[in-house]
N, C-alpha and C positions, 0 to 999 in steps of 0.2 A: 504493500500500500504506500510505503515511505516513495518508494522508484515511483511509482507512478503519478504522487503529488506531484513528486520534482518535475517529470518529464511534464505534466498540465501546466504546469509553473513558465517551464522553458517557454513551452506554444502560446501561449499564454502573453507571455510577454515580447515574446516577437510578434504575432498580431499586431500590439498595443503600440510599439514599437514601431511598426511598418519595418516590410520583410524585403520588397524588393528596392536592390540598390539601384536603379533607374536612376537615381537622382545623385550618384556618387560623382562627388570630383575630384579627380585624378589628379590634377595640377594645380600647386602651391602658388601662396602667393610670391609675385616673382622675386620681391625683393628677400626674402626669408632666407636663400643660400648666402646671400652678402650680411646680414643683418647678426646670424648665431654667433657667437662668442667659440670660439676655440680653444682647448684642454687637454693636457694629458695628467694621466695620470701612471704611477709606478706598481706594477702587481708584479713583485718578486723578480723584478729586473725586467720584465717586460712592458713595454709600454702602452696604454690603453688609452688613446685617441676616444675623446666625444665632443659634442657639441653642445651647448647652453642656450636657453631663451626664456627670458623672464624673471620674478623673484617672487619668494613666496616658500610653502613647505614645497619638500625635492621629492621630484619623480624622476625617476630613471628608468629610460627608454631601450630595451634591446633587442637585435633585428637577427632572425635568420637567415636561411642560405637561399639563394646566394642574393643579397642584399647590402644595406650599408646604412648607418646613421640618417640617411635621406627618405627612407618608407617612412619617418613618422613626418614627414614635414606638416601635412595637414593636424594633424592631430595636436605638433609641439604650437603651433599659430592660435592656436584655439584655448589651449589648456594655459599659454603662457599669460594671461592675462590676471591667473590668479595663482600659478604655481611657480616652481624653477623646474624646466623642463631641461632632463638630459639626454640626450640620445647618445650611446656608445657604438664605435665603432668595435664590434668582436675581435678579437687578436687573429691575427689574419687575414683582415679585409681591410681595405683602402687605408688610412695613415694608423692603424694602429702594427705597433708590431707583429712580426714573422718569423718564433721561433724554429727551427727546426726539429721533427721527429714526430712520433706519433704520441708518444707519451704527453709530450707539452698542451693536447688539446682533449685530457683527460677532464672530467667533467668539477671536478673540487677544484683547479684552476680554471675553469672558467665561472666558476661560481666566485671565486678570489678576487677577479678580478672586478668584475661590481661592488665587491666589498670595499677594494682600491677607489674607485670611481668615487663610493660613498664619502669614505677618508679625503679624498681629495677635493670636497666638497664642505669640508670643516664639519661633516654630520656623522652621525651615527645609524639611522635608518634610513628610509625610504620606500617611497612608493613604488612598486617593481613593477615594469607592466613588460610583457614578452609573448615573441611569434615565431612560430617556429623553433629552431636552436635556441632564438632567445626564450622561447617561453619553457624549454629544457631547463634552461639555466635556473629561468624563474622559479619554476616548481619545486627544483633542488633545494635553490638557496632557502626558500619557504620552509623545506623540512630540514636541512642542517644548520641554517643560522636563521632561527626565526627573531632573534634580537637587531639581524639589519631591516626589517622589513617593518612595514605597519598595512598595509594592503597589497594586496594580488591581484592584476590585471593580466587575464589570459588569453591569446587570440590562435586560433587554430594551432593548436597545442595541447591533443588529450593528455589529461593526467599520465606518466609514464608508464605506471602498473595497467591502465587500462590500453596501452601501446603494444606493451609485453602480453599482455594476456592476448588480442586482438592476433599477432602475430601467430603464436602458438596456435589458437586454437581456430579464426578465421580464413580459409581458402582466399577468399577475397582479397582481403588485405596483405596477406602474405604476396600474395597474387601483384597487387600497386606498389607492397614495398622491395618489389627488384629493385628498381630504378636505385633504393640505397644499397640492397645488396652488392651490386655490382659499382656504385661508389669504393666502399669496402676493397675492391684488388687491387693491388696491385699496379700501379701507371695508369687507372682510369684517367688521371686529372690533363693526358695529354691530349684526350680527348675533347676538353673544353675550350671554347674563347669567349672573350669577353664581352663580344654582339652576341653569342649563343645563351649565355649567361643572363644579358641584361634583354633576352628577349622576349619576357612575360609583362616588360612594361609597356602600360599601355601609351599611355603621354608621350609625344615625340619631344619634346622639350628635356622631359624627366631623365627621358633612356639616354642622351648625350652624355648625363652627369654619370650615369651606373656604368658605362661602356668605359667612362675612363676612371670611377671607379674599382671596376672589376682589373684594370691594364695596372691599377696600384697593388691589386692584390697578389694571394699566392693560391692558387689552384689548387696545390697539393696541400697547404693548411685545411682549405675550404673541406674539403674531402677527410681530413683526419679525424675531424666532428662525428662521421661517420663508421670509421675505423677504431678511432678510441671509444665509441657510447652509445652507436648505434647496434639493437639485436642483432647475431648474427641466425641465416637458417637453421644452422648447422646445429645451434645454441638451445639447450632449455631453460639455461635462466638468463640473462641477459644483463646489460651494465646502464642501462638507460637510468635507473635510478637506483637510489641508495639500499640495501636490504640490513635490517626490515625497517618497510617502511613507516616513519612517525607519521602524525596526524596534522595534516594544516592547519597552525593556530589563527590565521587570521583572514578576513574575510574576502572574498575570492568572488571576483567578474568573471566571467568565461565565457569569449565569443565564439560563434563556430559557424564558417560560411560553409552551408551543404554542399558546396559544387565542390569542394574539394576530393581529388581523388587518389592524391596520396594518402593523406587520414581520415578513415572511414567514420564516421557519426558511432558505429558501434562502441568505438573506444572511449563515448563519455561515460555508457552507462555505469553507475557504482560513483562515480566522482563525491556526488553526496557522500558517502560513508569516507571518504578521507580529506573531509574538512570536518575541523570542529565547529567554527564559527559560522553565519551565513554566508552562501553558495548561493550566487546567479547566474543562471543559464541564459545565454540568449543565442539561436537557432537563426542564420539568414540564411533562406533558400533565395537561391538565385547567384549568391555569394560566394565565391573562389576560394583557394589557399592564399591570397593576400588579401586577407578581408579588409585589412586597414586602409586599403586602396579600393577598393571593390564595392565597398559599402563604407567610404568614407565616414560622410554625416552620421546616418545612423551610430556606427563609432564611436565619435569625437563626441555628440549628444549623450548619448547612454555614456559612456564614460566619465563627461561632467559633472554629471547629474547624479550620479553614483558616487563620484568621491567628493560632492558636496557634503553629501551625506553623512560620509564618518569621516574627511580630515578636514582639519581647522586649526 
């Protein structure tokens, strides 16, 4: 009965919400690439590049593959009005450093590194918001250091146990997640470039900036994310998340655009049972794997309006 509130709950509020992104925009305002404040930060000798906009309590911005500090643009424009918006460049991608080896993009250093970000920030918490590999990082950091956090914003990013289970036990999924399987060998990353990379954007203006900075990054870092923490087939228990897993102490957004077809909707269900606090679900059909893009507005609104709510 509890699964089934929730999932009424989800529908529920995407209705109420409005579901289709018809109205999404894609493109920033123009001045906003010139306007961010520039930062680095030091996580254990590596360098962790982000960007700043605004002041107020701190939120920190982190983007998946293959992406860059620049997918939150719409969202940092919006939120900077009453926050300090960060957006990190992940170690590996565009000016943040490029260690080498597979060890180095192990998932307690990339969780370190937010932590660096926060430090260098003169803070101690923050509001964690993550997509994709960021939203790996985010759910990490949420159950190993719940003392950096005070809320969770999540965007097409199942909880990981529901990733791992999804794998094992779903055809389907297993089925969408070759494409990281074969990340995983071996010299995949000579296979990429950086128009190939930046080709899911939609905006011709946007894609100029990802194209070159995808030409800053390392290919082979990008791909480690995968090789370090991503399940293997082969695998029965996998490294995606911590074992065993603690309970999210703090309250937790979670967006999930259904077009996605790398991660399957399957992998929310249970999410309630590993949070303590309130869990909201919001469902955008029509909605892609870069929901932040795809369903902009809706985003940036639900998002506001939601950490009005509890930060202050």
């Amino acid at each position: 009965m509890k699964a089934m509130n929730m999932v009424c709950t989800a529908v529920v509020a995407a209705l109420l919400l409005g579901t289709a992104p018809s109205n999404a925009k894609d493109s920033p305002p123009k001045d906003l690439w010139n306007r961010v404040e520039h930062h680095n930060a030091d996580s254990g000798g590596v360098k962790i590049h982000y960007v700043a906009l605004g002041k107020g309590p701190l939120i920190v911005m982190i983007h998946g593959f293959p992406d860059f500090w620049y997918t939150w643009r719409n969202q940092m424009e919006a939120l900077s009005t009453h926050y300090r918006v960060v957006a990190v460049d992940q170690r590996g991608y565009d000016l943040s450093g490029r260690p080498a080896g597979i060890e180095q993009y192990a998932m307690p250093l990339l969780v370190n590194d937010i932590g660096a970000v926060i430090k260098a920030e003169g803070l101690r918490s923050a509001v964690i918001v993550g997509h994709d590999w960021g939203g790996a990082v985010a759910w990490t950091l949420a159950m190993t250091h719940p003392e950096w956090i005070q809320a969770l914003v999540i965007l097409n990013l199942p909880h990981p146990s529901g990733i791992q289970r999804e794998i094992k036990n779903n055809p389907e999924q297993r089925k969408n997640s070759q494409y990281a399987f074969n990340f995983q060998k071996p010299g995949a990353e000579k296979n990429l470039t950086a128009e190939k990379l930046a080709g899911w954007v939609k905006d011709d203006a946007a894609r100029v900036h990802y194209i070159e900075a995808c030409k800053r990054s390392d290919f082979e870092a990008m791909l480690n994310y995968y090789r370090a923490n991503y399940p293997r087939p082969d695998q029965d228990s996998a490294t995606l998340a911590p074992s065993p897993l603690p309970k999210v102490t703090v309250p937790v957004l979670e967006f999930h655009g259904l077009g996605d077809q790398a991660l399957l909707p399957g992998a929310l269900s249970g999410t309630w049972d590993l949070v303590e606090k309130d869990f909201t679900l919001v469902t955008i059909p029509g909605a892609g794997h870069f929901v932040q893009q795809d369903a902009s507005d809706l985003i940036t609104t639900t998002m506001s309006d939601w950490l009005a709510r509890r930060i202050h």
